[in-house]
C-alpha positions as CSV (number, residue, x, y, z in Angstrom):
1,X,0.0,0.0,0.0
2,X,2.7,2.1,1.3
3,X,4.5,1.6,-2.5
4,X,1.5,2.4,-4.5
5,X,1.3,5.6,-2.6
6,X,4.4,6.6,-3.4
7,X,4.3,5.9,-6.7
8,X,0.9,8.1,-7.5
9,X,2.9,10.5,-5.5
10,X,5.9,10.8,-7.6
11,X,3.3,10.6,-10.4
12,X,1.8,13.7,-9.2
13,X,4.9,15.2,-8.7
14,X,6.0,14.8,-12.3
15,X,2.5,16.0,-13.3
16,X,2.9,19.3,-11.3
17,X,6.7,19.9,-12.2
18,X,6.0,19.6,-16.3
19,X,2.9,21.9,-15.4
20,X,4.7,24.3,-13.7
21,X,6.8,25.0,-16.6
22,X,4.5,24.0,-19.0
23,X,5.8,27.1,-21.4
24,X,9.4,25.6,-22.1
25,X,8.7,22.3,-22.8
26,X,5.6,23.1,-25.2
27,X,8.3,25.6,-27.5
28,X,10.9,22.7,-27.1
29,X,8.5,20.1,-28.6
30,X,6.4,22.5,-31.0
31,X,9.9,23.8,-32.4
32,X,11.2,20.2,-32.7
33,X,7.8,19.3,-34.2
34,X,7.8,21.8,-36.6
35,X,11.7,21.4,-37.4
36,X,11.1,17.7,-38.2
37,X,8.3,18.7,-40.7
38,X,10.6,20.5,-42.6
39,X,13.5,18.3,-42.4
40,X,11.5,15.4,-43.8
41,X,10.0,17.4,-46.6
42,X,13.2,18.0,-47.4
43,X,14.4,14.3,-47.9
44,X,14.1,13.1,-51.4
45,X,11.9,10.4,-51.6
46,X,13.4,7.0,-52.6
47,X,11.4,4.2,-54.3
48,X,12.5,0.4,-53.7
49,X,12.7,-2.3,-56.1
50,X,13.8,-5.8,-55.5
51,X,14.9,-9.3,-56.9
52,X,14.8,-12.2,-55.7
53,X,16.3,-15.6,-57.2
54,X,17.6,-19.0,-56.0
55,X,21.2,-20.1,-57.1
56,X,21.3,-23.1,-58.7
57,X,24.1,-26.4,-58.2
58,X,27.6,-25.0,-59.9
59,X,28.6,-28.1,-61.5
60,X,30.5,-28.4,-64.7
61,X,28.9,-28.8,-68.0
62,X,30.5,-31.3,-68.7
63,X,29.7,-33.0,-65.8
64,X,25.8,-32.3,-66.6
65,X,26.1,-33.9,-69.7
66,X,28.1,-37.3,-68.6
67,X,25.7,-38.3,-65.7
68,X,24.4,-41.2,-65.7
69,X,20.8,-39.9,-65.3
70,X,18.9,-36.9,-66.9
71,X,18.4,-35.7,-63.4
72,X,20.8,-36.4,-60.5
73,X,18.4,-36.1,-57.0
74,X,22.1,-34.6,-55.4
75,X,24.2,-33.6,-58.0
76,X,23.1,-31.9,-61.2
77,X,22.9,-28.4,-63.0
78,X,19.4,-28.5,-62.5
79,X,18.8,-28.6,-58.8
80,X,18.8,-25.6,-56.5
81,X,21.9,-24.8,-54.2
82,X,22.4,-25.6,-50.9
83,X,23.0,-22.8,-48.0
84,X,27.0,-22.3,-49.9
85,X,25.6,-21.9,-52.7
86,X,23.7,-19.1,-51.6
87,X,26.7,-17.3,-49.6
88,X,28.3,-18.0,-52.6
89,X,26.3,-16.8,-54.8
90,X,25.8,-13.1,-52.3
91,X,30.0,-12.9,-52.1
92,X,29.2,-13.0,-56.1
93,X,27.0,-9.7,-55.9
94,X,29.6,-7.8,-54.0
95,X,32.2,-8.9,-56.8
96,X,34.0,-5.3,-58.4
97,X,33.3,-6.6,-61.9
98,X,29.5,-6.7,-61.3
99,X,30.1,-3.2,-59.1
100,X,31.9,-1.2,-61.6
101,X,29.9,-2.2,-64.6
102,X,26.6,-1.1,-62.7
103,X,28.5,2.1,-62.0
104,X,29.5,2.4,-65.3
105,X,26.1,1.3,-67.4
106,X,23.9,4.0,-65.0
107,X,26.7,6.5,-65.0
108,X,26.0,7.1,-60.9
109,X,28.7,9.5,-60.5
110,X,26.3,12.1,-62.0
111,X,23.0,10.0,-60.9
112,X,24.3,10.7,-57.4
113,X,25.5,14.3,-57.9
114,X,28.6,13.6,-56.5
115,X,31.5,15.7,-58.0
116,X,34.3,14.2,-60.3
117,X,37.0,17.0,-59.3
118,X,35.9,17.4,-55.6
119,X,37.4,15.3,-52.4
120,X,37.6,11.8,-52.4
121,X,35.1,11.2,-55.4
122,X,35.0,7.6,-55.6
123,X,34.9,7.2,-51.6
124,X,31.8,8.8,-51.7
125,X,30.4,6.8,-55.0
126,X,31.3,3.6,-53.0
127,X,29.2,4.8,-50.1
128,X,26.5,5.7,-51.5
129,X,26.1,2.4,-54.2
130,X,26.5,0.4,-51.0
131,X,24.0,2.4,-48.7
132,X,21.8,2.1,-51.7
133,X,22.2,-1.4,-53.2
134,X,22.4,-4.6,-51.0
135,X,21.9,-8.4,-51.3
136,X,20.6,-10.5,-48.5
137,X,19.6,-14.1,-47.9
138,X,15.8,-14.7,-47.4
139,X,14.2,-16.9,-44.5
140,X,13.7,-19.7,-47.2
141,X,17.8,-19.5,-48.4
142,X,16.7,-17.6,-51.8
143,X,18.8,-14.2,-52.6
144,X,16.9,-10.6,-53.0
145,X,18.8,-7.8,-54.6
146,X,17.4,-4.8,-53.3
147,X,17.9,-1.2,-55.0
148,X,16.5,2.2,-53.6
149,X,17.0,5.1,-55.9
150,X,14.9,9.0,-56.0
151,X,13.7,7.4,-59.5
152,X,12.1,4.7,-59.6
153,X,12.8,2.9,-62.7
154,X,16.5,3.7,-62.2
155,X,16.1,1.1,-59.0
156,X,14.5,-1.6,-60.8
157,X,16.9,-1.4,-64.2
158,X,19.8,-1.7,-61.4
159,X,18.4,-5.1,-59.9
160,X,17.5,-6.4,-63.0
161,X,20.8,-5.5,-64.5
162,X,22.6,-6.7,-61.4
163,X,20.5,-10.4,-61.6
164,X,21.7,-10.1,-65.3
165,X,25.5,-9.5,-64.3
166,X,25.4,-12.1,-62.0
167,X,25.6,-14.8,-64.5
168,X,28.2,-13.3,-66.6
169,X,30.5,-12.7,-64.1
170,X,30.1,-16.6,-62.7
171,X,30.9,-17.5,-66.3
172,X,33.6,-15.6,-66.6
173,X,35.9,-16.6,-63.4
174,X,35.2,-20.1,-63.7
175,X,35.8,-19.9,-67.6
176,X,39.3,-17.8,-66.9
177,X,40.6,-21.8,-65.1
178,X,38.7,-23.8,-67.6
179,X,40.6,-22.1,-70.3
180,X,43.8,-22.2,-68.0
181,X,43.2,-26.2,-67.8
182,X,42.5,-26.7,-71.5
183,X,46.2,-24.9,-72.3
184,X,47.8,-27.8,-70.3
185,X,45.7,-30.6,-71.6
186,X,46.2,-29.3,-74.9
187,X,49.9,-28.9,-74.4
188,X,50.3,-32.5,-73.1
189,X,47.8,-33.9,-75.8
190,X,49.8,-32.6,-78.5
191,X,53.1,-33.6,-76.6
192,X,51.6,-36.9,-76.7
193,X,50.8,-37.1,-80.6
194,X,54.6,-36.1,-81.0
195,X,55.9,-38.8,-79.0
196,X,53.6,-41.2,-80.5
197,X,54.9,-40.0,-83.9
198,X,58.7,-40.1,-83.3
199,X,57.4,-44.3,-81.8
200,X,56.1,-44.7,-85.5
201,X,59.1,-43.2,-87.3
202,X,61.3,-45.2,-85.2
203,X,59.3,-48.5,-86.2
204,X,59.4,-47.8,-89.8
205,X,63.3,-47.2,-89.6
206,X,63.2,-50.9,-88.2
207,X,61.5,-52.4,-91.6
208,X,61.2,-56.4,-90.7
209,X,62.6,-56.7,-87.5
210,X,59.9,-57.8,-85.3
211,X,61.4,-60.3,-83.7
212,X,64.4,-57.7,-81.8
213,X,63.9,-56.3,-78.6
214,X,64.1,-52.9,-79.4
215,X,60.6,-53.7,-81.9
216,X,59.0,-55.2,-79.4
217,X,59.7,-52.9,-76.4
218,X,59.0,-49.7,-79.2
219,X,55.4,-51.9,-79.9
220,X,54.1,-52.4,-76.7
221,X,55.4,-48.4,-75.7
222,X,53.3,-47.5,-78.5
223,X,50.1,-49.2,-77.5
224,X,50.4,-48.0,-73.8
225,X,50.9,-44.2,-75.7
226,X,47.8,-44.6,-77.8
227,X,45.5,-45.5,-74.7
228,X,47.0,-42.2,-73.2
229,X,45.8,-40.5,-75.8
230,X,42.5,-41.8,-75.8
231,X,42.2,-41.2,-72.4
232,X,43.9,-37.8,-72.7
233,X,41.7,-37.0,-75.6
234,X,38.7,-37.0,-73.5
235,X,39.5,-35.1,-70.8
236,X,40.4,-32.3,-73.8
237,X,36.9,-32.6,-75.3
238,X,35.8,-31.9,-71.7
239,X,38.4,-28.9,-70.5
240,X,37.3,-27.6,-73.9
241,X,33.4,-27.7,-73.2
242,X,33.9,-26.4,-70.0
243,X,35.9,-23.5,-71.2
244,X,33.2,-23.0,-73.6
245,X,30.1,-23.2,-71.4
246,X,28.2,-19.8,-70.5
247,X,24.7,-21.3,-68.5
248,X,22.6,-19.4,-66.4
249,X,23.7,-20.1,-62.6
250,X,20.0,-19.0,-60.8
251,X,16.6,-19.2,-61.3
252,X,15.2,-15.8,-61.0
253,X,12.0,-15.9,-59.2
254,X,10.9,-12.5,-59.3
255,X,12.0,-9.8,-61.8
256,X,12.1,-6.1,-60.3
257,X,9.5,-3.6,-61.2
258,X,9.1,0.1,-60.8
259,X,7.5,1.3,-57.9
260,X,4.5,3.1,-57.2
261,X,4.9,4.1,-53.4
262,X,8.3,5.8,-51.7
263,X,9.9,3.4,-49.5
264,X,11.8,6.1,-47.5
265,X,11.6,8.7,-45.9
266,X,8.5,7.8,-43.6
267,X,7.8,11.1,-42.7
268,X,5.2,10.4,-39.8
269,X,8.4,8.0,-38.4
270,X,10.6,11.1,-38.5
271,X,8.3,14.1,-37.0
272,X,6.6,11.3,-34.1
273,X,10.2,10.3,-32.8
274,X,11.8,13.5,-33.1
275,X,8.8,15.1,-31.0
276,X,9.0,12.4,-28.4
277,X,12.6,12.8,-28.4
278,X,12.5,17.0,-28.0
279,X,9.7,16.2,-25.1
280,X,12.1,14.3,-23.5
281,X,14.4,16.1,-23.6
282,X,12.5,19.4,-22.7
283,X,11.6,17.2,-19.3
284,X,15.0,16.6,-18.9
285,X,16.6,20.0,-19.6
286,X,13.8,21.5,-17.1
287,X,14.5,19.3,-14.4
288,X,18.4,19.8,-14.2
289,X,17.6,23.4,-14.4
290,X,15.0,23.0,-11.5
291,X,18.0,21.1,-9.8
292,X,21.2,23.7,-10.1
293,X,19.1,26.4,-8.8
294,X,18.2,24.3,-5.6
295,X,21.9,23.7,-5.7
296,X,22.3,27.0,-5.4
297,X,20.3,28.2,-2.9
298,X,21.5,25.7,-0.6
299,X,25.2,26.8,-1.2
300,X,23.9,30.6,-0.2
């Protein structure tokens, strides 16, 4: 009993106190209200548009098309990726490659009024094309690219380009080692070849002596040669269809479209936490005022 008491007391207190100086605190808030107003009329208004995909398994074409069956229930081009797939797939996104060529294809230096011969240019570019484009992983492991831009269509060419990108630059680093592997297997198949052909010159330049050792040992080195070759002859067919292969690496689930509402600022967000925040502070202000002059007179 004795607590509740005290509590409507200090209640009351409170009451009376922001009463008593009623004036300060309703200036504080109204100005703070009012300042807020402006402030968020102020704010361009930026529209959100969004993509959102799943990546698919990143195995080998060549792979995909030696399988035993049409559809492998673990491994095959087909199939969606796994949780690595997906972090891969985000790591992707933030590549340069994809960055500067979005950069480059919407010329955002000007888009984003950021001057060319002022301080620290491409800092700011940077900044501001990561505090406006980002990727995240959904609840349900998919991917959405999400773009917020003062124009609307602008944000939903950028996600749409940037899904586009995103299977070109894939292609592109795993094609720079395929076409690294296919040199050496290349260079080793037609290493190969000339060994086999020197074998057969050699033979020749023995006419009818099959019975010696040295056209026996040179026959049986050129069989064992030969099944090198077949063998080495198919792993070039498949370093060259891998260096060859350019396949989409995602299945996009939903394309990005302009949009019809602002996504930012919400202006009722703004001027209600501001004013609550001014109150607050008004209170506060008040009652460390109210405090240094009782200071004060208990000093004289």
């Amino acid at each position: 009993m004795q607590d509740q008491t005290e509590f409507n007391y200090n209640s009351m207190d409170i009451i009376r106190f922001m009463f008593k100086h009623k004036w300060p605190i309703i200036i504080v808030t109204l100005i703070a209200a009012i300042a807020s107003v402006i402030v968020s009329m102020a704010i361009a208004p930026k529209f959100k548009s969004s993509v959102i995909l799943y990546p698919k398994t990143q195995v080998s074409v060549s792979h995909a098309l030696t399988t035993a069956e049409l559809i492998d229930p673990d491994d095959h081009i087909m199939n969606f990726g796994d949780e690595e797939a997906t972090e891969q797939l985000i790591q992707t996104l933030y590549s340069e490659d994809i960055r500067f060529a979005i950069i480059d294809k919407f010329d955002l230096l000007n888009h984003y009024d950021i001057d060319s011969e002022g301080e620290f240019p491409m800092t700011k570019l940077h900044e501001e094309f990561s505090d406006n484009i980002r990727f995240k992983k959904t609840e349900y492991q998919a991917i959405q690219i999400e773009v917020m831009d003062t124009d609307p269509l602008m944000a939903a060419d950028i996600a749409n380009e940037i899904a586009s990108l995103l299977d070109e630059t894939l292609n592109k680093m795993q094609n720079d080692v395929a076409v690294g592997i296919l040199k050496v297997v290349e260079g080793e198949y037609n290493l190969l070849i000339s060994e086999i052909e020197q074998i057969e010159i050699s033979l020749k330049a023995l006419g009818n002596k099959r019975g010696e050792p040295k056209y026996i040992s040179l026959s049986e080195q050129l069989v064992n040669e030969n099944k090198r070759l077949s063998d080495l002859k198919s792993k070039l067919v498949e370093a060259r269809v891998n260096a060859n292969q350019d396949l989409p690496r995602k299945f996009l689930v939903a394309k990005a479209y302009p949009a019809e509402k602002k996504a930012y600022p919400v202006r009722w967000l703004i001027c209600a936490v501001s004013t609550i925040s001014a109150f607050v502070f008004a209170v506060l202000m008040m009652l460390f005022i109210e405090r240094y002059k009782d200071l004060l007179k208990f000093k004289q």
